[in-house]
Structure formats: structure tokens, C-alpha cells
C-alpha positions in Angstrom: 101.1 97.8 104.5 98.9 95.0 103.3 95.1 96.0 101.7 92.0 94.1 103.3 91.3 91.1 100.9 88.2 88.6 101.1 87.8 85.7 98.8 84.5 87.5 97.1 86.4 89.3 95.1 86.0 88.6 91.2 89.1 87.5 89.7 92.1 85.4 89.6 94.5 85.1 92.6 98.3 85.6 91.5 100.4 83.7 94.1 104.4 84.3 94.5 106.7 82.3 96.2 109.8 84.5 96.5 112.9 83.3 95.6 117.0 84.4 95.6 117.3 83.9 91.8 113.4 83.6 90.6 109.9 83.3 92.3 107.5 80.9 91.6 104.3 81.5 90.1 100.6 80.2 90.4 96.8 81.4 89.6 93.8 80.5 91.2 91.0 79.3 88.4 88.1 82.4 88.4 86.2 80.7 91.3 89.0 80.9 93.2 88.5 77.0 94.0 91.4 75.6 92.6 95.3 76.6 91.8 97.8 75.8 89.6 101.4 76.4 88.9 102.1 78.8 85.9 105.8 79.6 85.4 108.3 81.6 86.9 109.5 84.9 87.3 113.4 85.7 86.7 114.6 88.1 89.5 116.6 90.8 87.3 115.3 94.6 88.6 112.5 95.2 90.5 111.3 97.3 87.2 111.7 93.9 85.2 110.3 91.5 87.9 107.2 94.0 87.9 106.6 94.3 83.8 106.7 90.8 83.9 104.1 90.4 86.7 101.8 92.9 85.4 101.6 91.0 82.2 100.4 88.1 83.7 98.0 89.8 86.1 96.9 91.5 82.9 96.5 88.6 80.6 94.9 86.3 83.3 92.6 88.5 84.8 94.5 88.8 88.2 92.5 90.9 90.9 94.8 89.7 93.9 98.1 89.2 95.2 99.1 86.5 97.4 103.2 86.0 98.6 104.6 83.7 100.3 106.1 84.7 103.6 109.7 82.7 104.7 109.1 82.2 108.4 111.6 81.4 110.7 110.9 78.8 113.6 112.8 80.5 115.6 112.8 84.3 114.6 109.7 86.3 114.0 111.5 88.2 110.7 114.9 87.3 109.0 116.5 89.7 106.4 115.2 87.3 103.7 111.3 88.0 105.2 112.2 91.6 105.3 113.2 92.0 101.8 109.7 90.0 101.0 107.6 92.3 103.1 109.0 95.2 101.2 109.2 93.6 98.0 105.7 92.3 97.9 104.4 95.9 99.1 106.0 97.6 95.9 104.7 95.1 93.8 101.3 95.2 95.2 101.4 99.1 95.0 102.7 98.5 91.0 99.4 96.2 90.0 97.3 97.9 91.9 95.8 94.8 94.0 95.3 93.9 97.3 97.7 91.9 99.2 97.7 89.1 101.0 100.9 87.1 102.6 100.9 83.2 103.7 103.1 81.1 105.4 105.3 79.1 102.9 107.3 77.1 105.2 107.7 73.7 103.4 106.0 74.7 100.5 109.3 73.5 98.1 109.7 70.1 100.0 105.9 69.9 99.1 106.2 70.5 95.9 109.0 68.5 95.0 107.7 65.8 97.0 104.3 66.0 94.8 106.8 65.8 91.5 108.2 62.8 92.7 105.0 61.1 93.9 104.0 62.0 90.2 106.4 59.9 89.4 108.8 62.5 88.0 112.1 61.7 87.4 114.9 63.8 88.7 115.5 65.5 85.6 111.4 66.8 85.2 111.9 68.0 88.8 113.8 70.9 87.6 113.8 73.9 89.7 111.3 76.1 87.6 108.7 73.9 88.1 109.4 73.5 91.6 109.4 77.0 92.1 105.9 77.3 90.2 104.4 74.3 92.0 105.7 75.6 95.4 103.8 78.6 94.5 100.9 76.6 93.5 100.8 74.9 97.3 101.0 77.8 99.0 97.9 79.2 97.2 96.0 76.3 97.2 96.7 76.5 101.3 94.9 79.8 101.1 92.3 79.0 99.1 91.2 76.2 101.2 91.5 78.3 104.2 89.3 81.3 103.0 86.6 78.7 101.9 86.9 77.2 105.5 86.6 81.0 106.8 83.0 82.0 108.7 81.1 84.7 106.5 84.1 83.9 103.7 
């Protein structure tokens, strides 16, 4: 289901943190060091969801997919990571790019958590950026790892 990805790859990563009502957003800067949140994604239709993701893989020079993958502690697949699996196939297939899933347990408390040690008040922790910045953790998480990776 999933392409064969490597970190040499030229490009921007586009990470997704699936959501029920949106899905966070974040890029990896061109050397792929470095991520940061970049907005959200509305769910609406799949058709919509995809436009929307195509123009920022477009605009920002996207070469790779990464999604954030609900997993259960005590279930190897919910319904929720079903739908994800499948979603994150179509959308790969749509764009064109590999894919590439990661963990995300945590990634919201982390990203809140961040917020508030920014000192953030309730009201700038609203959910988009939450969503984006969840997004932004998770990729970072890979980033790190595929730099840590022998012949990465």
C-alpha cells in the first residue's frame, strides 16, 4: 500500500495529522532538517480535502507524504486507523508521492503542551493551531529518526 521512501529524496515533506473535523498540517524545510506547522485542512469530501492538499504540495514543493497513524495501546487497528490507512492511500495515489505513516500517539498533548510552555494563552491555543503543530511534532519525530537511520 505504502511506496518505499528514504530521506534523499529532493523536496519538502507534507505531514498530516488526521483528524474527525480537519487534519493538521506541517512541511519539512528543503533539507528536510527541520518542520513546522502550516495550517489546516477542513475535512469536507475527499475530492475537496485532496484539491486542497495538492495545492500546497504544489506551491511548497512537496515530494513526500507523511500521516500520522492513531494507534491503539491495546488494539493493533481501530476503525479510526482503518479509515487513515485508506484515506492516506488515496491521497497518496492523488499527489503522486510516496508514503510514509508515523506513530502520532500524543502528538496533540505535545503540541498543546508546547503552546502553553510558549506561554500561550488559552485563547491562542485554538484547535487549528493545535492541529497544525500536532502535525508539525509528528514530522519532526520522523525527521529526526531518518537522520538517526544507518545509510539514511
Amino acid at each position: 500500500m505504502s511506496k518505499e521512501v528514504t530521506s534523499r529524496l529532493p523536496g519538502r515533506i507534507m505531514a498530516v495529522d488526521p483528524g474527525e473535523s480537519r487534519h493538521g498540517v506541517a512541511l519539512s524545510d528543503p533539507t528536510r532538517l527541520l518542520a513546522w506547522p502550516y495550517g489546516v485542512v477542513l475535512r469536507r469530501s475527499r475530492q475537496q480535502d485532496f484539491e486542497q492538499f495538492a495545492a500546497i504540495a504544489a506551491s511548497e514543493g512537496v515530494t513526500q507524504l507523511l500521516v500520522g497513524l492513531p494507534q491503539a495501546i491495546h488494539e493493533p487497528d481501530t476503525p479510526f486507523t482503518a479509515w487513515v490507512r485508506d484515506y492516506a492511500a488515496s491521497l497518496s495515489r492523488h499527489l503522486d508521492l510516496p508514503l510514509s505513516f508515523i506513530d502520532e500517539s500524543f502528538s496533540t498533548i505535545d503540541a498543546s503542551s508546547a503552546l502553553e510552555a510558549q506561554g500561550k494563552r488559552r485563547w491562542q491555543r485554538q484547535r487549528e493551531h493545535i492541529d497544525a503543530g500536532a502535525a508539525a511534532v509528528i514530522l519532526q519525530q520522523y525527521l529526526d529518526q531518518q537522520r538517526h537511520e544507518p545509510g539514511v
